[in-house]
N, C-alpha and C positions, 0 to 999 in steps of 0.2 A: 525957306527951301522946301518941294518938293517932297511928298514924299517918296516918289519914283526913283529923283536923283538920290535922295537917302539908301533906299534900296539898292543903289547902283554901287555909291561908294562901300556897303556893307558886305557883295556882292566881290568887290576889288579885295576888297581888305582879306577877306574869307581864301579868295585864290593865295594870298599872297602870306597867307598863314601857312596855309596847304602848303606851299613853297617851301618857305624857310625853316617849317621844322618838319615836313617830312621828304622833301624835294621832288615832289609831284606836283611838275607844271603844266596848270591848264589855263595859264592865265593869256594866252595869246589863241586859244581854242577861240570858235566861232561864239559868239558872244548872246545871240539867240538862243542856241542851242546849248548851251551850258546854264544859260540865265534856268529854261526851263527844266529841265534837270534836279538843278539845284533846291528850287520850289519846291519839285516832287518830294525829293530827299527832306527840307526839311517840316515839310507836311506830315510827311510819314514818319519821320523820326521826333515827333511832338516836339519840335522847336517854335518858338511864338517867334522867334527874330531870328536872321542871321548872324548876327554878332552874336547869340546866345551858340546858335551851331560854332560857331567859331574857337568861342570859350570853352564847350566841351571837347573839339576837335585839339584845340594844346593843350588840355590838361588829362584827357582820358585815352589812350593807343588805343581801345577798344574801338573807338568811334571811325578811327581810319578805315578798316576794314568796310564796314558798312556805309560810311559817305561814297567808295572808291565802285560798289556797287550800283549807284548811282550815275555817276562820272564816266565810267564809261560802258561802252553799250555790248551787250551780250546778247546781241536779237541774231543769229545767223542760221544756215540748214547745209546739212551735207550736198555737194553738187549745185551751191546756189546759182543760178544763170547756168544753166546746162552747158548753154552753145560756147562757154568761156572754156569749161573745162572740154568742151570737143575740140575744141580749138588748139589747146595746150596737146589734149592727145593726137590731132591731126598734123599741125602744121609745127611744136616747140619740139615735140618728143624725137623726133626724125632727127632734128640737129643733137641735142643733147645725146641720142647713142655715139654721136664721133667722138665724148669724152671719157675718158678712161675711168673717171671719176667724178661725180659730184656732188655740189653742195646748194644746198635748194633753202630757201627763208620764208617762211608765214609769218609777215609784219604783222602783229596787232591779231593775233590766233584764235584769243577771246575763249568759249568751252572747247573749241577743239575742232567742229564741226568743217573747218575749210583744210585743218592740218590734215587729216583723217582722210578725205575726201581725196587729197593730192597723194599722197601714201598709198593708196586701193591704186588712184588711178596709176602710178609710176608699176603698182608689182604688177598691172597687166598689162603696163607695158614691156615690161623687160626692164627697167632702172632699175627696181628698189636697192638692188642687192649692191649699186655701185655709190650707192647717193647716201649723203647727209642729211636729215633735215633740221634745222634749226627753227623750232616755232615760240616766239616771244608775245610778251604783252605787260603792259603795266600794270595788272591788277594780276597781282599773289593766287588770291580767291579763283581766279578765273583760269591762270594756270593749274592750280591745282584738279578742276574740273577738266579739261584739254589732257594730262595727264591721266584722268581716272577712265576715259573714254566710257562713260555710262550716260545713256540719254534714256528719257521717256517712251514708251513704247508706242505710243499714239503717235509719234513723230517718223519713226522710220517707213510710213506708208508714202509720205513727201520725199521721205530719202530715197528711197529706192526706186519712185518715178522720177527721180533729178539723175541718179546712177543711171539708168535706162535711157532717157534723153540724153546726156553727154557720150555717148558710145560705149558705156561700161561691157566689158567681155565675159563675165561672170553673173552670178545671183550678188547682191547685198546681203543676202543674208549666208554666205558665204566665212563673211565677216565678223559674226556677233553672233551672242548667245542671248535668246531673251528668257528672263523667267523675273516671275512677281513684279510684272508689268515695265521691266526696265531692259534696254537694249544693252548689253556690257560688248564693246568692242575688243577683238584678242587682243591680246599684249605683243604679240609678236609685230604690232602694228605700230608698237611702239619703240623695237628693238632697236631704229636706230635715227629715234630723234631725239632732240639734245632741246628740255624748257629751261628759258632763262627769261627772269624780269628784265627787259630792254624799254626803255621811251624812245619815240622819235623827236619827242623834241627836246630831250635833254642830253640824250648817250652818243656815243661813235659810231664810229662805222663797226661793222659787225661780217670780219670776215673776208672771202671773195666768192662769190656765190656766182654759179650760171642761171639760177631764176628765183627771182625775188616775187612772192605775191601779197599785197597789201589791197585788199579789197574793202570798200564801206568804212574805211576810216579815217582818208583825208579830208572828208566832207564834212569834219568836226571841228577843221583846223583853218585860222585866218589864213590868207596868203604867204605872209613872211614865215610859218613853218610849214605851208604847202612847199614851198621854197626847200627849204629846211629838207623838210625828209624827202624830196626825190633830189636833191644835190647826196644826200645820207646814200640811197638808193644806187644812184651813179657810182660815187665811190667805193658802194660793197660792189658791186658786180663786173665780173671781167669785161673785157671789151666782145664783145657781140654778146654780151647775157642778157637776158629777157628780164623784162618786168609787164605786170599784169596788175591793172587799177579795177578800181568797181567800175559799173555801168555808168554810174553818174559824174565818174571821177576823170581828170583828163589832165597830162601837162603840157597843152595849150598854148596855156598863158603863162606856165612856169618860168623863171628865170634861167631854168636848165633846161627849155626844152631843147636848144640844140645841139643837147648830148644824146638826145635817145632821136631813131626812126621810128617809124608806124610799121610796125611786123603784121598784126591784125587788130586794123585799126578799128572794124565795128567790135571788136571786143575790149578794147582797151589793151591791147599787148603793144608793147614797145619792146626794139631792141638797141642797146647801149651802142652808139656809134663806136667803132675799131680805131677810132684814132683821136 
């Protein structure tokens, strides 16, 4: 045998630990992009084998935390794709003021940078003060950064040309206090969102939201839980609610796609068929 194939089934084994004793399934993710990953992790975690990461993964909690850093991706910026969030501001916002109330979701939220982003953009539109947000993610570690809303200081010069290209009505720096090189976003930005550990490929439906955004993160996932979470998707959101994929993301080929239209379609918005 191979040693490739070796590495494949060490590779199975290793998700499928991850599974059963801590119930973080990545075992139907995209299989490339987990494979690599996972190398990184255990390159940098001084592991010579995967069955060795393995063995430390069921016997140590500590290790969870730091594989999970790995696993999943924390690369995002405030306003990423400008023209997505002008688009929410021009063409979703208009409908969302005919309700009395709502309830808005960041799939997959990661440090914070897309919940944050949506939050600015709703108080200058006139929502905030009606709306829920609900921002989840499967990595603990990553909520608790999304929560603390502190970024690096060198980053907000990207932010606030993405704020600027999206139609932002205001400064960014409106928003945050910077000192000893770190951007602390206000708290009152956080006043009224709700962080919960959620997965899409293991949890429920989550609510009934009028727009759901999951951006850059079903690109991670095979087919049958591409499936998976925009049938999730559909069932959280009312009938005519929006959803918003990444640029590269699309439900095409979904099995659900004939539950959603094309609302703005060079953006990836969809909205949930009425019937």
């Amino acid at each position: 045998m191979g040693s490739e194939s070796t590495e494949d089934i060490e590779i199975q084994l290793l998700l499928e630990a991850l599974y059963q004793r801590y119930h973080y399934d990545f075992r139907n993710y995209a299989r490339a992009s987990i494979k690599r990953r996972l190398k990184q992790a255990r390159q940098q975690l001084g592991f010579r084998s995967f069955s060795a990461l393995q063995d430390s993964l069921l016997h140590d909690a500590d290790m969870l935390p730091r594989l999970l850093d790995y696993l999943t991706v924390q690369v995002s910026e405030m306003f990423r794709d400008p023209s997505y969030y002008r688009a929410i501001r021009e063409k979703v916002a208009p409908i969302l003021h005919t309700y009395p109330s709502l309830k808005v979701w960041i799939a997959g939220c990661s440090s914070g940078e897309e919940l944050y982003s949506m939050v600015i953009l709703f108080r200058e539109e006139g929502l905030e003060r009606r709306t829920l947000f609900y921002a989840t993610d499967i990595n603990p570690q990553a909520l608790e950064a999304a929560a603390s809303g502190v970024y690096a200081l060198d980053r907000i010069k990207t932010f606030t040309e993405n704020h600027q290209k999206s139609g932002g009505k205001s400064s960014l720096s409106d928003y945050y206090t910077a000192a000893y090189g770190r951007a602390v976003f206000d708290k009152s930005l956080r006043s009224r969102v709700v962080f919960s550990d959620h997965s899409l490929v293991t949890d429920s439906v989550f609510g009934e939201m009028q727009l759901i955004s999951c951006r850059n993160v079903m690109i991670y996932f095979d087919k049958a839980i591409q499936d998976r979470a925009i049938g999730l998707f559909r069932d959280s959101l009312v009938r005519n609610g929006f959803l918003g994929l990444g640029s590269k993301e699309s439900i095409r080929f979904s099995s659900e796609a004939d539950s959603f239209t094309d609302f703005v379609r060079e953006e990836k918005i969809y909205q949930r068929r009425g019937t």
